[in-house]
Backbone as CSV, one residue per row, in Angstrom:
resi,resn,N_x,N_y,N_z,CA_x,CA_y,CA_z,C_x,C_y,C_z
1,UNK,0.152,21.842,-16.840,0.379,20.422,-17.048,-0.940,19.680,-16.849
2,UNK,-0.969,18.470,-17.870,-2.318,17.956,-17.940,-2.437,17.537,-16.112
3,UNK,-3.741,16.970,-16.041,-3.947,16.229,-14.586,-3.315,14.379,-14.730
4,UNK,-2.084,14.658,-14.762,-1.359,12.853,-15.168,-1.421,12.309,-14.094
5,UNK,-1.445,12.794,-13.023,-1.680,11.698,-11.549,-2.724,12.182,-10.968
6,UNK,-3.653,10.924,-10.951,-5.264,11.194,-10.695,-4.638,10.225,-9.652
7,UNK,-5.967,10.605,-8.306,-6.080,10.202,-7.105,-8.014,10.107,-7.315
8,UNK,-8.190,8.568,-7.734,-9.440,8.303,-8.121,-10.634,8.394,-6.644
9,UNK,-11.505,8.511,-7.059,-12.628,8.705,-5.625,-12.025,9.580,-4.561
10,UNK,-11.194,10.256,-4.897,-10.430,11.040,-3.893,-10.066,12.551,-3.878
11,UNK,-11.225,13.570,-2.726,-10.811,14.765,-2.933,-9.546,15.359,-2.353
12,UNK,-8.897,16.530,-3.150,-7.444,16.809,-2.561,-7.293,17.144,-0.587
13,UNK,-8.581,17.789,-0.664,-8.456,17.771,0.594,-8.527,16.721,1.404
14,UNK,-8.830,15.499,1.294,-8.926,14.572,2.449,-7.741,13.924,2.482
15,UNK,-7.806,13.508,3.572,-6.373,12.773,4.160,-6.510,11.012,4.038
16,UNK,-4.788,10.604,3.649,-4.710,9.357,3.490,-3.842,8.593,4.744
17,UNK,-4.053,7.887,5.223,-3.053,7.538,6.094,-2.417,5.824,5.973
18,UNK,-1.200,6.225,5.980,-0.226,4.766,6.274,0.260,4.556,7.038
19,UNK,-0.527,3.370,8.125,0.276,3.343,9.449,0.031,4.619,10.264
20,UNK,1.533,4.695,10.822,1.728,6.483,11.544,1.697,7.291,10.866
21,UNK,1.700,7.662,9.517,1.830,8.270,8.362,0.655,8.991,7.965
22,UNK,0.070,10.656,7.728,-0.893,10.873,7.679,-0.636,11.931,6.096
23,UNK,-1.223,11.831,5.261,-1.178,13.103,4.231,-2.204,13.353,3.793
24,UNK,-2.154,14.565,3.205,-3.486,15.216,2.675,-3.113,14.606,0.942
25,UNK,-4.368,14.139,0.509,-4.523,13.758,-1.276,-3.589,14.745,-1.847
26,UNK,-3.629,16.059,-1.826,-2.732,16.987,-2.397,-1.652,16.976,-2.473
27,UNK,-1.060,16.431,-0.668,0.337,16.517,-0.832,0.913,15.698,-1.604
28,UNK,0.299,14.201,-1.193,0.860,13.287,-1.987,0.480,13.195,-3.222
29,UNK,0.019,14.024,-3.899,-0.415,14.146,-5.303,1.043,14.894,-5.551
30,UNK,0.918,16.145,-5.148,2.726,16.788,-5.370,3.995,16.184,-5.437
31,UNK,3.873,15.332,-4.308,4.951,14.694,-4.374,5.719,13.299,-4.975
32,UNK,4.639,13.206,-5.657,4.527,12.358,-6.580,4.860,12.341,-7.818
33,UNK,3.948,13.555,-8.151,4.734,14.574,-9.365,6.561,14.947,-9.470
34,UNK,6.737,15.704,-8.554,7.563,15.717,-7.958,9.001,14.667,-8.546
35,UNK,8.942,13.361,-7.767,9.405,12.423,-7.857,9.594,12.041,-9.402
36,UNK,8.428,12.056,-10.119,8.249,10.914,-11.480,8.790,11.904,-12.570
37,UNK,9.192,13.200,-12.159,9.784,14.584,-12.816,11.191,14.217,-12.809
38,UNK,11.637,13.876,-11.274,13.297,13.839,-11.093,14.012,12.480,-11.825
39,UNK,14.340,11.830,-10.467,14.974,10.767,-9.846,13.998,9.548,-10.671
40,UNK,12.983,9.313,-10.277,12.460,8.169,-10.885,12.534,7.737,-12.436
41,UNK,12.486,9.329,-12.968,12.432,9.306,-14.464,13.869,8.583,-14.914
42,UNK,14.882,9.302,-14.191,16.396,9.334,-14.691,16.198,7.351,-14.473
43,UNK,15.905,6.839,-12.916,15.867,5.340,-13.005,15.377,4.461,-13.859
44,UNK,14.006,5.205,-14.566,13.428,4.477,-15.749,14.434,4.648,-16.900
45,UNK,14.714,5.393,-17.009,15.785,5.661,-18.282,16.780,4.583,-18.222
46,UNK,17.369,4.446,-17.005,18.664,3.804,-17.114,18.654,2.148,-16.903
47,UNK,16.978,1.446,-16.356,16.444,0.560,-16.600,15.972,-0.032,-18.427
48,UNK,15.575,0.845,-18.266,15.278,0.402,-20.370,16.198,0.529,-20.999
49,UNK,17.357,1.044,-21.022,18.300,1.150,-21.395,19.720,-0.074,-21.137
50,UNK,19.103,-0.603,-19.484,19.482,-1.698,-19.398,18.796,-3.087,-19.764
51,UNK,17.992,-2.695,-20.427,17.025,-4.121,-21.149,16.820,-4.005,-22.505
52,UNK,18.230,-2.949,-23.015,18.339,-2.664,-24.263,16.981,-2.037,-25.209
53,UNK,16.443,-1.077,-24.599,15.115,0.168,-24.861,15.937,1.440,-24.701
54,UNK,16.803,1.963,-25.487,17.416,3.323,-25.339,16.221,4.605,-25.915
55,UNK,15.445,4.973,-25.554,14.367,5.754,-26.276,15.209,7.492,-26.282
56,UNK,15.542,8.110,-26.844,15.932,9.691,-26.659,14.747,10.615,-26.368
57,UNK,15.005,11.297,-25.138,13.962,12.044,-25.165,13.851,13.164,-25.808
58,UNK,15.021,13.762,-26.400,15.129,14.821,-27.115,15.807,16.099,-26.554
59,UNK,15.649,17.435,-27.213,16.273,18.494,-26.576,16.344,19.694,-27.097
60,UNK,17.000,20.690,-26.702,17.119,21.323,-27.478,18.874,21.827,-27.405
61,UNK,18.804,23.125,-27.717,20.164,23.782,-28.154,20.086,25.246,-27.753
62,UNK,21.208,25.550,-26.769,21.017,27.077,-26.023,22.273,27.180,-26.191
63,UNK,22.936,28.571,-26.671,24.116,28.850,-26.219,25.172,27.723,-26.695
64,UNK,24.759,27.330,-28.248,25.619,26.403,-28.832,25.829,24.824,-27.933
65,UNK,25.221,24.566,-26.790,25.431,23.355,-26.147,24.027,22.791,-25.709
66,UNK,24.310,21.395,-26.131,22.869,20.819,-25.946,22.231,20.192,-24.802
67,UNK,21.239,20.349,-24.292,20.315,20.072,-22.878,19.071,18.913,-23.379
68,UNK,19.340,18.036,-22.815,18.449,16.625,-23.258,17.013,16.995,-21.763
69,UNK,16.103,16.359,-22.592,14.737,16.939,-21.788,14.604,15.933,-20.693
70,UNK,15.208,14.970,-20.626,15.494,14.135,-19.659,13.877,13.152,-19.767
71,UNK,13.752,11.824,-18.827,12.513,11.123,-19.261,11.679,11.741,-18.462
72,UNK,11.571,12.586,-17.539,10.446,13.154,-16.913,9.619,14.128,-18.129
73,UNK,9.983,14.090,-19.101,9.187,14.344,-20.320,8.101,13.169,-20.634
74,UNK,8.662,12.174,-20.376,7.750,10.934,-20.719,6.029,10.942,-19.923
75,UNK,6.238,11.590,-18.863,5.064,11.906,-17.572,4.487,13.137,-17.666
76,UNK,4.873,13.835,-18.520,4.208,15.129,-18.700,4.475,15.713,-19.914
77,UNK,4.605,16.027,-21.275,4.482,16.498,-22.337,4.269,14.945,-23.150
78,UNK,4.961,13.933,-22.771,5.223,12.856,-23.692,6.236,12.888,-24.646
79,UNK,6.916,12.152,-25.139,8.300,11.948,-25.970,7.109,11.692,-27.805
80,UNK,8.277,12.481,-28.621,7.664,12.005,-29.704,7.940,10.693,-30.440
81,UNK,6.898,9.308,-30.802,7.376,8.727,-31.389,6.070,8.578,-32.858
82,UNK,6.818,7.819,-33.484,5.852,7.469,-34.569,5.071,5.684,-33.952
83,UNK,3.769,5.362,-34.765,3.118,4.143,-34.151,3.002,3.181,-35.582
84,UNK,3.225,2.110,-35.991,2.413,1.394,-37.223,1.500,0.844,-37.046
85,UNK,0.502,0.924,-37.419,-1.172,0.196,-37.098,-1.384,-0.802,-37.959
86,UNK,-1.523,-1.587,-37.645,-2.165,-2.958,-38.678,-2.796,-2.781,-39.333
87,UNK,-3.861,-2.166,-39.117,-4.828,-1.802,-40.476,-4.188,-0.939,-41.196
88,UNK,-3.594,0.062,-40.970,-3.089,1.463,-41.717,-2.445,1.026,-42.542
89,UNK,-1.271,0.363,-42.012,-0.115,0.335,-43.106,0.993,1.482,-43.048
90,UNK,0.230,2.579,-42.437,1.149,3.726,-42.504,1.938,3.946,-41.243
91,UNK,2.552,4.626,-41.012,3.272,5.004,-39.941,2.231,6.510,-39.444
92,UNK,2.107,7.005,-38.014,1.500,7.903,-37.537,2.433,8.391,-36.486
93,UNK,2.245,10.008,-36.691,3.007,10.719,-35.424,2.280,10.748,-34.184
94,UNK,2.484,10.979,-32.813,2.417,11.474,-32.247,3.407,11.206,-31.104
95,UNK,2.782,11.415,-29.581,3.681,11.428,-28.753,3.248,10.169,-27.652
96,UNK,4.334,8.941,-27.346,4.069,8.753,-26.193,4.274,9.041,-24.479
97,UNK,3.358,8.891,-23.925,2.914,9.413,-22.487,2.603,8.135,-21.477
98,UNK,3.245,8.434,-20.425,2.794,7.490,-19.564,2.477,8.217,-18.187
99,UNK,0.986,7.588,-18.412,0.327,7.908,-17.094,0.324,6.935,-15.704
100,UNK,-0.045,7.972,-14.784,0.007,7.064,-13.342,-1.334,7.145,-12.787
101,UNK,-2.173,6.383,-12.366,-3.253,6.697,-11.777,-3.211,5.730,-10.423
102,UNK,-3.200,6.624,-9.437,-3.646,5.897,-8.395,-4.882,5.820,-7.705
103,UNK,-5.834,4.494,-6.880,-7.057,4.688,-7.434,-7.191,4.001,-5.538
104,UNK,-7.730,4.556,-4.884,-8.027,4.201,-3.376,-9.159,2.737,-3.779
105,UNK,-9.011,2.133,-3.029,-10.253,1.055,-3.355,-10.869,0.794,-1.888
106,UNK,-11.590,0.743,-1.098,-12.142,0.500,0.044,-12.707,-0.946,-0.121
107,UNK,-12.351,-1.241,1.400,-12.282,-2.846,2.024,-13.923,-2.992,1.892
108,UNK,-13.987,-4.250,1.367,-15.691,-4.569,1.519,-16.063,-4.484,2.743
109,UNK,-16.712,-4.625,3.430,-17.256,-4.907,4.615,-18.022,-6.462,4.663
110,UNK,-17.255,-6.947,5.994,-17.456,-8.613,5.547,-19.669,-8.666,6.180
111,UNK,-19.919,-9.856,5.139,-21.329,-9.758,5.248,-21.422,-11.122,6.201
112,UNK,-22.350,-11.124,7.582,-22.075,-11.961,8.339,-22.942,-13.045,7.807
113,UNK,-22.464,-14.096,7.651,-22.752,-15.535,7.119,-23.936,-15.889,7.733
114,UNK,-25.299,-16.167,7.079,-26.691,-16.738,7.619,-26.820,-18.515,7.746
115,UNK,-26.643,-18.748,8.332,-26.983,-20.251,8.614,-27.806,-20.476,8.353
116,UNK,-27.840,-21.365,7.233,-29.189,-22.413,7.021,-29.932,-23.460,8.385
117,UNK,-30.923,-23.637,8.215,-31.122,-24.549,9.310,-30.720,-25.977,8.989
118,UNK,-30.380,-26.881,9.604,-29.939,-28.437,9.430,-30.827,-29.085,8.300
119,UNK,-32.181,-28.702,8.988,-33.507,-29.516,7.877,-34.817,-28.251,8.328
120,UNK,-35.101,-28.224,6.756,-36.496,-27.159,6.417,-37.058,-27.726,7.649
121,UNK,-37.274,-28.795,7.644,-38.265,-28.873,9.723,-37.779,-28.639,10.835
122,UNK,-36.742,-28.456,11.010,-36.084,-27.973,12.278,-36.918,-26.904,12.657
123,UNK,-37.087,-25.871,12.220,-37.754,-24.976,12.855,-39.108,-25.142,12.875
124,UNK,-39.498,-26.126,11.874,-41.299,-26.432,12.659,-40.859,-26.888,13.863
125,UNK,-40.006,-28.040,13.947,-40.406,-28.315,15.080,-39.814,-27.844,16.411
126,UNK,-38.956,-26.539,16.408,-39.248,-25.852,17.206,-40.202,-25.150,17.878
127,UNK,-40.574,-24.666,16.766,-41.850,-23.929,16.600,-43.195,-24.594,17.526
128,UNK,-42.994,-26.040,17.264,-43.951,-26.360,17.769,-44.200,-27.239,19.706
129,UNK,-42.749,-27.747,19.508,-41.783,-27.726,20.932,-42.112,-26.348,21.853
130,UNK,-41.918,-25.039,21.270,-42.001,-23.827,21.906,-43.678,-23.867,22.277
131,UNK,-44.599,-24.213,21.817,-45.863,-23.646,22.170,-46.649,-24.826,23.005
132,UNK,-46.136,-25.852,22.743,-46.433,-27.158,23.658,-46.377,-27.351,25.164
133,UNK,-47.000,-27.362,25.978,-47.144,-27.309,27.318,-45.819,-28.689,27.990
């Protein structure tokens, strides 16, 4: 299976943590997979379907009775549809796919604010306060 859930700037071995919550990139790369294979797929299905988007994912035929590929096809092979392109005119095959990328982003680090002085002479005349007897 292609690599459909990328964990960006992030090697499998290092660990992510939420809260009390600690995992290694891998696991939660698996289980992710995992998830968007089962249960989540079947919820997307039955969401578009409730916003009137019935898409078929297709199937095949074993033993005279038919087995639908379910939408966790949609996350990993992709469903076949056709596309019309504006310029073309034509209709084109292929398959759509929906990817997940999750992408760590790290907190800036706050830059501590430099104070201007009140007036460009303030510090002459410190400067000159300081060396004055």
């Amino acid at each position: 299976m292609e690599d459909n859930f990328k964990l960006e700037n992030c090697n499998p071995h290092e660990a992510l943590s939420f809260k009390d919550n600690v995992f290694k990139v891998s696991k939660l790369k698996e289980k992710l997979e995992t998830a968007f294979s089962g249960d989540l797929a079947d919820v997307l299905r039955e969401k578009l379907k409730s916003y009137g988007v019935d898409i078929d994912p297709g199937g095949y035929i074993s033993g005279g009775r038919f087995y639908s590929y379910g939408y966790s096809k949609f996350f990993q092979q992709g469903i076949e549809c056709e596309i019309l392109k504006f310029n073309s005119g034509e209709w084109q095959k292929g398959k759509m796919k929906i990817k997940v990328t999750l992408e760590f982003c790290p907190d800036e680090p706050e830059i501590e604010e430099i104070k201007e002085p009140e007036s460009p002479l303030d510090d002459l005349r410190r400067m000159i306060n300081d060396t004055t007897p």
